[in-house]
N, C-alpha and C positions, 0 to 999 in steps of 0.2 A: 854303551849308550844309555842304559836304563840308569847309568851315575850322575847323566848330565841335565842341570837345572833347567835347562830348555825345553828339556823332553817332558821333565816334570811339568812344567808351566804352561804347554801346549795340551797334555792330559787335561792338567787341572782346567784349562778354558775349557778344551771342549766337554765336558762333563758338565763345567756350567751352563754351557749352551744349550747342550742334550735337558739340562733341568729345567732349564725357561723356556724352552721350544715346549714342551710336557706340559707346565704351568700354563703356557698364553700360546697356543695353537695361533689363535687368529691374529694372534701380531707378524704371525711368521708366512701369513696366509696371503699378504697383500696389503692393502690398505686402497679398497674401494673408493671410498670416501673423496679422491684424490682421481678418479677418474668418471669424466663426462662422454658417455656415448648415446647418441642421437641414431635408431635404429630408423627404416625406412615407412613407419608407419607415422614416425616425428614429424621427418618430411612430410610427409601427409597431410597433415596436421595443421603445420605452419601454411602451407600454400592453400589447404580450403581456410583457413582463417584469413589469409588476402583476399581471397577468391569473394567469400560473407561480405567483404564490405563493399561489393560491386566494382572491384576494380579488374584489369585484366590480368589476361597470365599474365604469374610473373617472369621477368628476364632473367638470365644467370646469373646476371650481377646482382638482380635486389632481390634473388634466392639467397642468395650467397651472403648480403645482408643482413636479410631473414634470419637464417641460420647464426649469424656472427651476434645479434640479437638475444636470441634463444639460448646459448651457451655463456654471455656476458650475462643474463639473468639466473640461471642455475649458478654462475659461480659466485655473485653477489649475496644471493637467496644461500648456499652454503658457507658461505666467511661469513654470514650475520649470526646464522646458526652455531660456528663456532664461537662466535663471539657472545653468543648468548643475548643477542637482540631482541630475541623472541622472548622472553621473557619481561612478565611484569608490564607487556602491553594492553596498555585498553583495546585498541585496533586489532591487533593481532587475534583476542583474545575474541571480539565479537566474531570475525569471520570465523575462526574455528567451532565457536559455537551454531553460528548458522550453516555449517558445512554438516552438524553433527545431525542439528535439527531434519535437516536434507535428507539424510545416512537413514533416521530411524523411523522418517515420516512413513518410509516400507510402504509406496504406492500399490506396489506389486501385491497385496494382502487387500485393497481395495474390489470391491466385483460391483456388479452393475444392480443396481434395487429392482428389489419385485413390482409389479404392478401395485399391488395392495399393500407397500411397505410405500409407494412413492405420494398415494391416495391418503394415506395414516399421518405422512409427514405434511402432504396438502394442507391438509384440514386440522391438522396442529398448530401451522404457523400462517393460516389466511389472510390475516393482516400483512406479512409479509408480500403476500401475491396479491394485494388488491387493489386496483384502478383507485386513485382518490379522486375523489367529487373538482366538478371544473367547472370553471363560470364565463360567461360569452359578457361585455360589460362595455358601455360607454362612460366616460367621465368629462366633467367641467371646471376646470379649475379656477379657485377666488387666491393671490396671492396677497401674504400678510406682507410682501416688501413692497408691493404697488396698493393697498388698500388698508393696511396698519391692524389695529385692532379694528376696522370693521369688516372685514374676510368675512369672518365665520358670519353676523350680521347680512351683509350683503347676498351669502350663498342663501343664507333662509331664505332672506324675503327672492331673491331669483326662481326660488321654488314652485312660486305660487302660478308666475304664467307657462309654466313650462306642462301641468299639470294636464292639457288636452295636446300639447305639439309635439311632433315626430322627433324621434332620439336624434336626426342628422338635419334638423333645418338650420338654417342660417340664424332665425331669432334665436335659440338657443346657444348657439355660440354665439352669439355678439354678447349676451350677457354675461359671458367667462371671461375668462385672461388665457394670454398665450401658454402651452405648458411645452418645458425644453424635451418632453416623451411624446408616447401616443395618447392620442384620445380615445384609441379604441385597442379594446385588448380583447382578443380571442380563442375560446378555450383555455383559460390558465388554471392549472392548479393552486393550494394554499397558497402550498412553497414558492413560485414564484412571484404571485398576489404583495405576498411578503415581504419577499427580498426584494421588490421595487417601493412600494409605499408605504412597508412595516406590520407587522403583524395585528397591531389596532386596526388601521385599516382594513386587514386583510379580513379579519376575526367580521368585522362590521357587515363589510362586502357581502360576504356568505351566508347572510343572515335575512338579507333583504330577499323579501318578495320580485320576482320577475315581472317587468310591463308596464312598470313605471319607476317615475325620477324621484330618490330617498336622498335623505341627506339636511340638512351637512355633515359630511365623514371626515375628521382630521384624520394627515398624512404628516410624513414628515416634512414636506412640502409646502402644506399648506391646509387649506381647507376645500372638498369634492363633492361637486353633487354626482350620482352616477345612474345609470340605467342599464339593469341586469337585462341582457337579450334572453340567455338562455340560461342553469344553473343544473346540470348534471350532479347527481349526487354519488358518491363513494358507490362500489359494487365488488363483491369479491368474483375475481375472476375464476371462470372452469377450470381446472385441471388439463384437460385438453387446451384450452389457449396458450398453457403458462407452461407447459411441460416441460422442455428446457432447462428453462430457468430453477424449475425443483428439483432436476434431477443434477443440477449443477449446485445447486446450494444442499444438497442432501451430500453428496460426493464431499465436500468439502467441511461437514459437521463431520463424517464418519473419518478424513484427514485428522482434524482438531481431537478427534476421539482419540486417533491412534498416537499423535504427539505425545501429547498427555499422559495414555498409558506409557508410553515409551520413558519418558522425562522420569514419569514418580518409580518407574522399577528402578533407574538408573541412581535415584537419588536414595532410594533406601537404601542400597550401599554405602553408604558415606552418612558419616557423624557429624551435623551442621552443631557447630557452637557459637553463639552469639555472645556479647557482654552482658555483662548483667545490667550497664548503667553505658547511657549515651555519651557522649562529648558533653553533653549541656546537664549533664544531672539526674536525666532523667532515667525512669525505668526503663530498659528495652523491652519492642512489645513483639 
């Protein structure tokens, strides 16, 4: 038997097989990659995720659903990967990055600030915690589309008898025109001062003396006589009022702190090369 080419040629396979089993263990190990198992904590998983969007338990069938879901997206999500979808994506490319950012934020390295470290941050960033200044204000409006170029004209001279009358009598409105907002604003800060009749306006507003009627103040509107009630001015707020809040925007520097460090150790590994020269000619900077 040892004469015949069969015997030889069965040797010679299996000696090659015996050398590539040797060479590639893991081809001869299975091929994972090819198998989807969903253990009972999956299950788990899936039905509190129905469960989060306030719907009821689910039935067998839209378990089963579920499931059928859950395995059509692991297999889709691995034929892409074979396919090399991932790659060369913008999308792809941000989430992985914000998954990383996630990864090395290391909350667990956060601890909670001392008393005299949150007193230190107080008083470093005050303006941050401080009340802005607020104004209590009535107004009268002169429209430049029912009075033309004599608006502003017309509010002046309105000024003069209004100079002993109460902010809410009738003679003082009858001298205005309709306005499509309030006539009276209460407690407003700048910003909102602002964002309704513009920061000219607003900048005006805060400037006037309280207790009587100033003006004319162009708006974008038009032109306003007004009467400041009251004019609260900026104050930094205690530490004890605003505590919270600093121990919540302190928490969230020493986050950004650790990012940070996280990102530039990561990046010192790596040899960034830029061009020398833009698209357009120019130098890179």
């Amino acid at each position: 038997m040892l004469r015949e080419p069969l015997v030889h040629f069965a040797c010679a396979g299996a000696l090659l097989f015996g050398v590539y089993a040797w060479l590639h263990p893991e081809r001869l190990a299975g091929d994972d990659s090819r198998r989807i198992e969903l253990a009972a904590d999956d299950l788990r998983q899936i039905r509190l995720a129905w469960l989060a969007q306030g719907r009821p338990e689910p039935t067998p069938e839209q378990m089963q659903n579920l499931v059928e879901d859950r395995i059509r997206e692991e297999i889709l999500y691995r034929e892409a990967l074979a396919l090399g979808l991932d790659q060369n994506d913008t999308i792809v490319k941000r989430r992985l990055a914000q998954k990383m950012e996630f990864l090395f934020e290391d909350v667990s390295a956060l601890r909670e600030p001392a008393a005299d470290e949150l007193e230190a941050f107080h008083a470093e960033h005050a303006e941050r915690f401080a009340e802005p200044a607020r104004v209590t204000f009535r107004q009268l409006y002169f429209s430049p589309d029912k009075r033309g170029a004599k608006a502003r004209e017309d509010a002046a001279r309105a000024l003069e008898p209004l100079a002993g009358e109460r902010l809410d009598t009738a003679a003082a409105e009858a001298l205005a025109d309709p306005f499509m907002f309030q006539d009276y604003y209460g407690d407003r800060p700048f910003e909102q001062v602002a964002s309704a009749f513009g920061p000219g306006f607003a900048t005006a507003l805060f400037a006037v003396e309280p207790g009587a009627w100033h003006g004319p103040i162009e708006s974008g509107y038009g032109w306003h006589l007004v009467f400041v009630d009251t004019h609260t001015p900026a104050r930094t707020r205690e530490l004890s009022e605003v505590e919270p809040e600093v121990r919540s925007a302190w928490l969230e520097v020493q986050r950004e702190t650790l990012r940070r460090a996280a990102l530039e150790r990561m990046r010192a590994s790596y040899e960034i090369v830029l061009p020398t020269e833009t698209a357009d000619g120019n130098a890179a900077r």
